[in-house]
C-alpha positions as CSV (number, residue, x, y, z in Angstrom):
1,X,0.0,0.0,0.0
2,X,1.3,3.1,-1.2
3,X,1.6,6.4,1.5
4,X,0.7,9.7,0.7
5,X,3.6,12.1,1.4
6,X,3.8,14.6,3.6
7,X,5.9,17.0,1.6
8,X,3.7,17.7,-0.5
9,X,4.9,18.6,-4.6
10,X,3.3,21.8,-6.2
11,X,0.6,20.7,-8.4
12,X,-1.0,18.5,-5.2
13,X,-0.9,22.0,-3.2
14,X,-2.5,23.3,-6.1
15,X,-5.0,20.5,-6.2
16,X,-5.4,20.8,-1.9
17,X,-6.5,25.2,-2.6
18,X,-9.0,23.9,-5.4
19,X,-10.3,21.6,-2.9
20,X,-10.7,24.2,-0.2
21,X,-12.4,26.3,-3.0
22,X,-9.6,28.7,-3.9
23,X,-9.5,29.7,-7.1
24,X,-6.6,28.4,-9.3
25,X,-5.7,30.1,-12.9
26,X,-2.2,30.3,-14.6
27,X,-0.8,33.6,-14.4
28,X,1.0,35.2,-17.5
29,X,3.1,37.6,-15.3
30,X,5.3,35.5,-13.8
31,X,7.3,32.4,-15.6
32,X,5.2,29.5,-14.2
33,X,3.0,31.5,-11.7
34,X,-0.4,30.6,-10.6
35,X,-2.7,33.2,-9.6
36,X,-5.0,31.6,-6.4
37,X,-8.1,33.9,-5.2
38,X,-10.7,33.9,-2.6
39,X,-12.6,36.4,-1.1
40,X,-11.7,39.1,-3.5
41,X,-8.0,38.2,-2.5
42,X,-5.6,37.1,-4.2
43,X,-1.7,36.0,-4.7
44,X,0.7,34.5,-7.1
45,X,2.7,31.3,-6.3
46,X,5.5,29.8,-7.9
47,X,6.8,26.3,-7.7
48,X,9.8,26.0,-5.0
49,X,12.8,23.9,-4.6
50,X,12.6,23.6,-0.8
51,X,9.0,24.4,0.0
52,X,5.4,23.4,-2.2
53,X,5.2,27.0,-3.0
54,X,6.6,30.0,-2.8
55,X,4.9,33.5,-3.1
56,X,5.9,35.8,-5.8
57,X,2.9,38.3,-5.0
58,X,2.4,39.0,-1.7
59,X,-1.9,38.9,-0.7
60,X,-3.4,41.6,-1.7
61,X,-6.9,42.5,-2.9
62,X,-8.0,41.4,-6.5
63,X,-8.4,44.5,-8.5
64,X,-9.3,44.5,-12.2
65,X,-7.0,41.0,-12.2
66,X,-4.7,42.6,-10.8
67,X,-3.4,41.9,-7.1
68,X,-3.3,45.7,-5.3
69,X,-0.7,46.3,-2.9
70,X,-1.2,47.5,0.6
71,X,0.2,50.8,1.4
72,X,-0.1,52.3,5.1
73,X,-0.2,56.4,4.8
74,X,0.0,56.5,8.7
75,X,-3.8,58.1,8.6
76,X,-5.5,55.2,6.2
77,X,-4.5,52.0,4.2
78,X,-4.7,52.4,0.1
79,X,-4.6,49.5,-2.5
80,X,-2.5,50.5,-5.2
81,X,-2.0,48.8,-8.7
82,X,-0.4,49.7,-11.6
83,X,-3.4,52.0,-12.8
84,X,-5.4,53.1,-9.9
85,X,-4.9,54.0,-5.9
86,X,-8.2,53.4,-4.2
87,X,-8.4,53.4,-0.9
88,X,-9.1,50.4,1.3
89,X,-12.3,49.5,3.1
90,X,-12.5,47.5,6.3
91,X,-14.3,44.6,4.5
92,X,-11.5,44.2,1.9
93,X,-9.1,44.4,5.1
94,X,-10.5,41.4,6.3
95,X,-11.0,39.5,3.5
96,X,-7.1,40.1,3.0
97,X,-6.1,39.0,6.4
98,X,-8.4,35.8,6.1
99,X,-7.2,34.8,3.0
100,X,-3.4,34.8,3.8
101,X,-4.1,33.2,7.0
102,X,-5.5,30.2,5.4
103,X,-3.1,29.9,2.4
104,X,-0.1,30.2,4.9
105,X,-1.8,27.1,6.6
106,X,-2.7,25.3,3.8
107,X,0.1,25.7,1.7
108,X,2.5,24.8,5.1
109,X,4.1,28.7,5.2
110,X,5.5,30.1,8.3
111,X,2.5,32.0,10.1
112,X,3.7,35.1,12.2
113,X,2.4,36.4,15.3
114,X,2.5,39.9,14.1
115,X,0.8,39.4,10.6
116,X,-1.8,36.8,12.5
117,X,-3.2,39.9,14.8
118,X,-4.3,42.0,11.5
119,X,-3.3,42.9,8.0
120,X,0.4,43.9,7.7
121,X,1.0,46.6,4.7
122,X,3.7,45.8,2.0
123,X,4.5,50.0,2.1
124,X,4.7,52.6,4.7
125,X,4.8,56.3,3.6
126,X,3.7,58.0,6.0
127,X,3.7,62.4,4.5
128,X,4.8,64.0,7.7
129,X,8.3,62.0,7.7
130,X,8.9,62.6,3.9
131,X,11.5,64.4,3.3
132,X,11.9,65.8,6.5
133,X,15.7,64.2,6.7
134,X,16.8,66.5,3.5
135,X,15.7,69.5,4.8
136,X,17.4,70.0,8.3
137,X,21.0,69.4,8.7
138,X,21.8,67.7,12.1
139,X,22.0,70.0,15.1
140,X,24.8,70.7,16.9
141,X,25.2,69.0,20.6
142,X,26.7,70.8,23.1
143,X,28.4,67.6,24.6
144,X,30.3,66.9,21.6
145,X,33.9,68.6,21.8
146,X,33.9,71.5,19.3
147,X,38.0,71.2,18.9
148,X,38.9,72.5,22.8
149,X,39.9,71.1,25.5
């Protein structure tokens, strides 16, 4: 009798998302990717040498077939793609968090506690920081010898 292994290949990770009623389509993008989507979520996976998958596209939500990246402005969370910049609503926050959450399980990833407590952003620009650096030259401090004693 034949065992099923428990390193699982790509194409039977592929087949275990279908089953759990992800949606599986090739992805012309990437060289061999596979776009995978639920809940208006989405992310593109690539075969790996030492894992079943590997992401290539982080989780993000599914805009115009397109996955949007998260990006954290310090006062709200956008989803930007190549074309547009919308901003993001709580539902589509959720549906991000809950659909990493169960590919990381199904697909065996390494689940962190930080990213497991909410939707983590892939960029943080946040306006009142930007540029600031540039614009001020570092101040002098008084405990710093000046060339005296």
């Amino acid at each position: 009798m034949s065992r099923k292994s428990r390193n699982p290949n790509f194409d039977q990770t592929l087949e275990t998302l279908r089953a759990h009623s992800f949606a599986v389509t090739p992805f012309a993008g990437v060289a061999g990717g596979v776009l995978v989507s639920k809940y208006g979520a989405a992310a593109v996976l690539v075969a790996a040498k030492d894992a079943p998958a590997a992401l290539t596209e982080r989780p993000g939500a599914l805009v115009k077939g397109e996955v949007a990246r998260l990006v954290d402005r310090g006062y709200q969370k956008f989803l930007k793609t190549s074309q547009y910049e919308l901003p993001a609503s709580a539902s589509q926050l959720q549906s991000i968090h809950e659909f990493s959450e169960e590919l990381k399980q199904l697909t065996g990833a390494i689940s962190l506690y930080n990213e497991s407590l909410g939707t983590t952003s892939d960029l943080y620009t946040y306006d009142r920081l930007k540029g600031r650096e540039a614009a001020e030259p570092a101040a002098a401090r008084p405990w710093d010898s000046a060339g005296g004693h």
